[in-house]
C-alpha positions as CSV (number, residue, x, y, z in Angstrom):
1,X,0.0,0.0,0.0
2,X,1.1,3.6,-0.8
3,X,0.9,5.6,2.4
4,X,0.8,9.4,2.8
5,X,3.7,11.1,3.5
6,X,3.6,12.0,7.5
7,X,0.1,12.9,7.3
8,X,-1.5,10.9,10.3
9,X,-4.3,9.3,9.9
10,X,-7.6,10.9,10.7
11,X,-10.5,8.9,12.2
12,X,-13.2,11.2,12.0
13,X,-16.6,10.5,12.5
14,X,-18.2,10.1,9.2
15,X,-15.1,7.6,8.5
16,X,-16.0,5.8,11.3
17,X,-19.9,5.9,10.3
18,X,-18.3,4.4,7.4
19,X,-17.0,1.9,8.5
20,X,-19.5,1.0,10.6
21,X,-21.5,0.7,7.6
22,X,-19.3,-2.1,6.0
23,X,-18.7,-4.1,9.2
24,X,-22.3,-4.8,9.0
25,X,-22.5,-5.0,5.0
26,X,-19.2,-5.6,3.9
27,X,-20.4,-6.2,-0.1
28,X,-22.0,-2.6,0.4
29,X,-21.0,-0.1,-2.5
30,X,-19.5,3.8,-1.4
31,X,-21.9,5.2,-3.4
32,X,-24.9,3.5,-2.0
33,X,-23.1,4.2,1.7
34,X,-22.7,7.9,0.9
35,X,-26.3,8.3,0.0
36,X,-27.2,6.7,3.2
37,X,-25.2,8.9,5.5
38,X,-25.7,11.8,3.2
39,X,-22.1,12.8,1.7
40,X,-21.0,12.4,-1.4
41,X,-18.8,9.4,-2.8
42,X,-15.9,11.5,-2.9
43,X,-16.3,12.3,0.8
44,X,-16.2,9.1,2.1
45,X,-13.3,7.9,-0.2
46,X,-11.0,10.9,0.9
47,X,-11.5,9.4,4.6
48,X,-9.3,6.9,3.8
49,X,-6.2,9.0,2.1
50,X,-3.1,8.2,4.0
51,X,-4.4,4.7,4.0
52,X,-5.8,2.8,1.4
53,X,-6.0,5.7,-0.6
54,X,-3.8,8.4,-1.9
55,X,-4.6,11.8,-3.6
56,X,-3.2,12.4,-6.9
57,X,-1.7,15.6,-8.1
58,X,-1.3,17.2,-11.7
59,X,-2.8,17.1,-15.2
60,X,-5.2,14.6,-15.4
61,X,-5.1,14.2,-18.8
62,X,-1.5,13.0,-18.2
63,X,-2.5,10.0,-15.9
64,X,-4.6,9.2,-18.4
65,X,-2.3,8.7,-21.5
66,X,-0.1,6.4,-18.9
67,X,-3.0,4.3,-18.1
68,X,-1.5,2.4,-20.8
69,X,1.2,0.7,-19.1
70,X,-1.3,-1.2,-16.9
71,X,-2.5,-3.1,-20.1
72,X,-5.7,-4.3,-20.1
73,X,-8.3,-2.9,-17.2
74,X,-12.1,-2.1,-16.7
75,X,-13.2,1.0,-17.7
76,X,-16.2,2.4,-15.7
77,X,-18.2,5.0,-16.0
78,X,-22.1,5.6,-14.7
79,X,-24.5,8.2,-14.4
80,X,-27.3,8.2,-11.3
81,X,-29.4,5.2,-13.3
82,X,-26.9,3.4,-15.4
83,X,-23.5,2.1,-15.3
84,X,-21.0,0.7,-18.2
85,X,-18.3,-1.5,-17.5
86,X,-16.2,-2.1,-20.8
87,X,-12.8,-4.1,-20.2
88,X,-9.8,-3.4,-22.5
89,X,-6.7,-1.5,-23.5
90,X,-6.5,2.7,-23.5
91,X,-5.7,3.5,-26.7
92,X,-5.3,6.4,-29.0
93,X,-5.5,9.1,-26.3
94,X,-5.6,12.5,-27.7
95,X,-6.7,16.1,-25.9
96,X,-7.4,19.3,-27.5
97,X,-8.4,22.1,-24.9
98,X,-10.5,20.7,-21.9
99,X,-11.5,17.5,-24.6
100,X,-10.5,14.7,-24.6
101,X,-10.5,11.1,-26.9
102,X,-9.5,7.6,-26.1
103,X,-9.9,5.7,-29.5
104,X,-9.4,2.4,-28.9
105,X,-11.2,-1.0,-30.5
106,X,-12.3,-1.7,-26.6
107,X,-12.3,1.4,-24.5
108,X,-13.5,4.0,-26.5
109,X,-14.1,7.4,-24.7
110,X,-15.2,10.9,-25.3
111,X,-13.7,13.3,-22.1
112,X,-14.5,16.6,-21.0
113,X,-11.3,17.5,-19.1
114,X,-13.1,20.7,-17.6
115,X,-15.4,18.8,-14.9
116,X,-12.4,16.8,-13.9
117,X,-11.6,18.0,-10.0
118,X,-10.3,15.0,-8.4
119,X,-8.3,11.6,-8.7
120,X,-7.1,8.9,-6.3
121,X,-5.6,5.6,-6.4
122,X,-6.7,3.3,-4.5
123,X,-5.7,0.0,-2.6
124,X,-7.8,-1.7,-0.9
125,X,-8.6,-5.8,0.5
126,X,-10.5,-7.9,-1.8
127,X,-12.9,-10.3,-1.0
128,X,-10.5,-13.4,-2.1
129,X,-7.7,-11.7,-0.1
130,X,-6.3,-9.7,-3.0
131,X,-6.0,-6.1,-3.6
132,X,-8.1,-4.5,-5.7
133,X,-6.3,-1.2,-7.5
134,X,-8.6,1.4,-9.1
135,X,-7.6,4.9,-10.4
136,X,-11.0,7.3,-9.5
137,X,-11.8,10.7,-10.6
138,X,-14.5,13.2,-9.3
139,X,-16.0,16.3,-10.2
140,X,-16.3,19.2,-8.4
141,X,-19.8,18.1,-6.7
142,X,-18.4,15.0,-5.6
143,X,-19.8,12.5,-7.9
144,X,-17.4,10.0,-10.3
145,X,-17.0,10.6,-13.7
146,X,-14.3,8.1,-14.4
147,X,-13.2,5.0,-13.0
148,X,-10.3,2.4,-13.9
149,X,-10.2,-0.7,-12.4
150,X,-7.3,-3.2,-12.5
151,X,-7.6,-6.6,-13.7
152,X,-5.8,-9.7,-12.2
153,X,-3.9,-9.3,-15.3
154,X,-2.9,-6.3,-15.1
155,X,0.3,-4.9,-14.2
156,X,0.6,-4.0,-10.8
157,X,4.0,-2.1,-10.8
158,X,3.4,0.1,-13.0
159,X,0.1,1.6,-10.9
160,X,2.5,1.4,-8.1
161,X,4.8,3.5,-10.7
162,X,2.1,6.0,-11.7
163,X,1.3,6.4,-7.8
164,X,4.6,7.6,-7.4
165,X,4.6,10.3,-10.2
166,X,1.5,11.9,-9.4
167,X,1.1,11.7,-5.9
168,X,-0.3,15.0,-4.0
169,X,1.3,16.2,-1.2
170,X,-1.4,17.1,0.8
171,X,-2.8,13.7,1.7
172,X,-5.2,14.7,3.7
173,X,-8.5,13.6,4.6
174,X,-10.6,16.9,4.3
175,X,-12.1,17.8,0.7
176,X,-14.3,20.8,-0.6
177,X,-17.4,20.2,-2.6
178,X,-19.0,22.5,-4.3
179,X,-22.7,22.8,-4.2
180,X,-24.2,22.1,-7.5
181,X,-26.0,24.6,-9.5
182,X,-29.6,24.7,-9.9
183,X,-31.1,23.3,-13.9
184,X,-31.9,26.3,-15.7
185,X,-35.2,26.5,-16.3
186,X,-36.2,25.3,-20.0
187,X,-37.5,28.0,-22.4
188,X,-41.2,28.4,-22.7
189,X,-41.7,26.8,-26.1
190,X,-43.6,29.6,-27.1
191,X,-40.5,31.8,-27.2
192,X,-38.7,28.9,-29.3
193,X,-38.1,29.5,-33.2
194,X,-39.7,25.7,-33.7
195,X,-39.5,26.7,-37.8
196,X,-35.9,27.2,-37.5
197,X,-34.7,25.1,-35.0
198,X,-36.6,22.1,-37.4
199,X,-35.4,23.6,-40.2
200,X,-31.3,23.1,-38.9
201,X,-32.2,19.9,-37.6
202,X,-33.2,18.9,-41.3
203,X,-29.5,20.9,-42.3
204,X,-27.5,19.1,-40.2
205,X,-24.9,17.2,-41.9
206,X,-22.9,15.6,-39.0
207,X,-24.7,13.7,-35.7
208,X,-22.4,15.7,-33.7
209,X,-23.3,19.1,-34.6
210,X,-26.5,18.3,-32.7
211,X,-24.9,19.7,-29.4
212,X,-24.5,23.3,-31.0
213,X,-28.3,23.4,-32.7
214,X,-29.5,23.2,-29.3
215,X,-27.0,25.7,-28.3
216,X,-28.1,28.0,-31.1
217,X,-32.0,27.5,-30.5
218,X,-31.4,28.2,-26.3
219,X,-33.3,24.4,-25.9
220,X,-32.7,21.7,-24.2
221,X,-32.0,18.1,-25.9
222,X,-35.5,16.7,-24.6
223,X,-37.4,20.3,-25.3
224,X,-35.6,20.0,-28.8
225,X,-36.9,16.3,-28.9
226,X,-40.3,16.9,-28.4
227,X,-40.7,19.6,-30.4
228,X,-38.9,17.5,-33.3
229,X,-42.4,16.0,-33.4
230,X,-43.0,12.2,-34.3
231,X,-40.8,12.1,-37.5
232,X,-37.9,13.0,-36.6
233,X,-38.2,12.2,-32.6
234,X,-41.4,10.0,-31.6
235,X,-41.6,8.9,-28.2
236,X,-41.3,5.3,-27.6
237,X,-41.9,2.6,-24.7
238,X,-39.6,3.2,-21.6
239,X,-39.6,-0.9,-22.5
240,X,-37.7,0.2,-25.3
241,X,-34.1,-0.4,-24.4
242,X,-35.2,-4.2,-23.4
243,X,-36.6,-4.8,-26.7
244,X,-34.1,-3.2,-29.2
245,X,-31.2,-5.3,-26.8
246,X,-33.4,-8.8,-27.1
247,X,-33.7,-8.5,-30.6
248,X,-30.1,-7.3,-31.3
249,X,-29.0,-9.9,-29.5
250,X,-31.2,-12.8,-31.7
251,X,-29.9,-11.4,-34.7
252,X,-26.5,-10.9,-33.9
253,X,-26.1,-7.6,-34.4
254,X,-23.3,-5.4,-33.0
255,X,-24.5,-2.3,-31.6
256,X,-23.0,1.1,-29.8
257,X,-24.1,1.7,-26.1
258,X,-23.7,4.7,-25.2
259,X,-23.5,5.7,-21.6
260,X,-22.2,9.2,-19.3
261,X,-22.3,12.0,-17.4
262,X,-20.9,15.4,-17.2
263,X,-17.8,14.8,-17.5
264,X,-16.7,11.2,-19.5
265,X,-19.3,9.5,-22.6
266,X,-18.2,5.9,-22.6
267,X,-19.3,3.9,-25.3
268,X,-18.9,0.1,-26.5
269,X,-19.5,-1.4,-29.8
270,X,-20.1,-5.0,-30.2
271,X,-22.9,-7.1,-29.8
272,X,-24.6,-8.0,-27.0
273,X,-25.2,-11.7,-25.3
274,X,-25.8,-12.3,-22.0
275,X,-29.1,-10.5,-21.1
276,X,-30.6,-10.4,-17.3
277,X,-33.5,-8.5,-15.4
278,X,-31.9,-8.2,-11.9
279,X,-34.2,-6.7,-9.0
280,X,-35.0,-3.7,-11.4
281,X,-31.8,-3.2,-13.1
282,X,-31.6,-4.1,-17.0
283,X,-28.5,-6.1,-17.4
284,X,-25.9,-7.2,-20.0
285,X,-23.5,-9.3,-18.2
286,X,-21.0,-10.3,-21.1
287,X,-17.2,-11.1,-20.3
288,X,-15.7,-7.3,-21.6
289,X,-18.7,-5.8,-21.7
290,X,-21.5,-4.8,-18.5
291,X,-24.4,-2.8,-18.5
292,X,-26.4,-2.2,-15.1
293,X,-29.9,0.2,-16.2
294,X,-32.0,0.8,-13.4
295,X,-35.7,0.8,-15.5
296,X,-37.4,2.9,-13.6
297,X,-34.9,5.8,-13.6
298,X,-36.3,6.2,-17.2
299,X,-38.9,8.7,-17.6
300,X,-38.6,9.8,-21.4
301,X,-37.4,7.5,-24.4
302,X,-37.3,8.6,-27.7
303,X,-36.5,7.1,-31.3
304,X,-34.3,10.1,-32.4
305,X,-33.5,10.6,-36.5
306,X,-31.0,12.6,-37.6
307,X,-29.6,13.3,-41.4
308,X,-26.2,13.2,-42.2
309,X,-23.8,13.4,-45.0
310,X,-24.5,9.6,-45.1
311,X,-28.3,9.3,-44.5
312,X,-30.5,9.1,-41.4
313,X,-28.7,8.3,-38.1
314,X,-31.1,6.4,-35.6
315,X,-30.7,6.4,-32.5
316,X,-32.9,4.9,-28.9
317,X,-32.1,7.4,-26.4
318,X,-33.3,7.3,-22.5
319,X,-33.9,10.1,-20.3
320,X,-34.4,10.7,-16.0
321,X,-37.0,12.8,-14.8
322,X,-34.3,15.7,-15.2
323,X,-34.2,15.7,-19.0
324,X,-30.7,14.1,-18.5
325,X,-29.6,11.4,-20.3
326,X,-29.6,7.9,-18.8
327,X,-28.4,5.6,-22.3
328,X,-28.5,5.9,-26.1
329,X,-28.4,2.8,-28.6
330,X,-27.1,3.0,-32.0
331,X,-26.3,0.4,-34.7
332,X,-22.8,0.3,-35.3
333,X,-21.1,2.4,-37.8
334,X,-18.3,3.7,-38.8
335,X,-17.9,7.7,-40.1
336,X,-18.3,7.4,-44.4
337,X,-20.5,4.9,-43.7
338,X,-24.7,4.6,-43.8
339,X,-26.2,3.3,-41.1
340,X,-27.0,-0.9,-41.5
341,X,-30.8,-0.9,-42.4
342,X,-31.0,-4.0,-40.2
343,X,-30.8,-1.5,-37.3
344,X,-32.8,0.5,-38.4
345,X,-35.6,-2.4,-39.0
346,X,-34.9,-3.1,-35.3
347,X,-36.0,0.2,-34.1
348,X,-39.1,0.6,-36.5
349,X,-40.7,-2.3,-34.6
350,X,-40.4,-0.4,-31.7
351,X,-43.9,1.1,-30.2
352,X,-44.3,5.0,-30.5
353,X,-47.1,7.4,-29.6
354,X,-47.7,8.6,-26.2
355,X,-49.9,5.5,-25.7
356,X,-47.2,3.7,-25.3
357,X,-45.9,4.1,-21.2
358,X,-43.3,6.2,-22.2
């Protein structure tokens, strides 16, 4: 274990709470513990730095590019209603600004450097009486946008290495959060440009130029999807995501699962096998690939068409009660490419209308 340097340890009250908590549910996660003793994740994790944990100091960006030499690892990142595991190598990392790209064949990553306020290792005893390493990063607000796990595989000095190179010097057990802002309120629709906010939407030419028509129109993406209307957006079942993954499966075909929060879009191509309805959470439970989609965090789905320079983009995308997204399907495809009609055939047998529980 890396310990702090001459920092003692701290027991303070909520990390013995904490502890308490696990004595009497040791298989309990930290971010089901922090909700029940009302902290964040990040809170109770930084109870532990000078022990099983240790700050980490620097440019993020640059412990990510060295995630590398640990070879292959699981790559985790969630949002309050889903979570997607995807094990592999880091690959292709590139940044530009406060973005960031990991373009790998297995983890595959879109990073948005700017919400990025916090990283730790960490070391701690395994059920089998291992260790399990991890590399965890936090936003300002206390919630994870990033997580790397190590795999038995993987290589063990070199995290020890990394450790070493971007190790804080304040290891202590205090950290700030920032309260989170309010949501804006959306715009009344009646002040909306509906003509030319549907007229871009029928301009656009790339899937990502989506972000900046919303930014131009001042809406957000579910205002903008309900006022697409039910060509280009139709609501769907909040069953959807079930269906489209039941059927993909059957036929064999490889899909993109998109999954993320503010600050990491994690996203894994491939098909899908092992299905599983688990106590309300939607599961694919494949050996490089998991999915964990708690159902009834959905409150809005949507079939979503966009044009591009090569044809309609469809896409299933998922929604909380918030307007933000939970998960978005696509077929697989690469960029110069049209989309596989046997996609596309997938979704069209999906229910729409706002008779359909959405």
């Amino acid at each position: 274990m890396h310990a702090a340097s001459a920092t003692p340890l701290a027991h303070t009250p909520l990390r013995e709470r904490w502890l308490g908590l696990r004595t009497q549910r040791p298989h309990l996660r930290a971010r089901d513990g922090a909700r029940e003793l009302g902290v964040t994740e990040l809170e109770l994790l930084a109870t532990h730095c000078g022990d099983t944990v240790t700050r980490l100091a620097g440019d993020f960006s640059d412990i990510l590019k060295e995630v590398a030499t640990l070879g292959r690892v699981m790559a985790l990142t969630r949002n309050e209603y889903c979570v997607h595991e995807r094990k592999g190598l880091y690959r292709n990392l590139s940044f530009r600004g406060g973005m960031g790209l990991a373009l790998g064949e297995e983890i595959d990553l879109r990073l948005f450097m700017r919400q990025w306020a916090h990283g730790f290792a960490v070391e701690e005893p395994g059920r089998e009486g291992d260790v399990r390493r991890s590399l965890q990063f936090f936003d300002a607000h206390g919630d994870a946008v990033h997580k790397v796990h190590l795999l038995p595989q993987s290589d063990a000095a070199a995290f020890s290495a990394l450790i070493d190179r971007f190790a804080a010097e304040d290891q202590s057990t205090w950290v700030e959060i920032e309260a989170r802002p309010a949501p804006q309120p959306e715009t009344p629709d009646a002040l909306i440009d509906v003509a030319g906010l549907m007229a871009g939407w029928d301009a656009l030419r790339d899937v990502h130029d989506f972000h900046d028509l919303l930014k131009r129109f001042g809406v957000s993406r579910t205002q903008a999807l309900r006022l697409a209307g039910p060509e280009r957006a139709p609501r769907t079942a909040n069953t959807a995501h079930a269906t489209l993954l039941e059927v993909a499966r059957d036929a064999a075909l490889p899909i993109m699962v998109f999954v993320g929060n503010a600050g990491c879009i994690q996203i894994h191509t491939g098909e899908v096998l092992n299905l599983k309805r688990v106590d309300g959470w939607y599961n694919v439970l494949d050996s490089d690939f998991n999915l964990h989609l708690f159902e009834a965090g959905i409150a809005h789905s949507h079939i979503v068409r966009k044009p591009t320079v090569d044809g309609i983009i469809t896409s299933v995308e998922l929604f909380d009660a918030q307007g933000l997204p939970v998960a978005a399907f696509f077929g697989k495809r690469k960029p110069g490419h049209p989309e596989n009609p046997a996609w596309r055939e997938i979704v069209a047998t999906l229910p729409t209308g706002m008779d359909t529980g959405a």
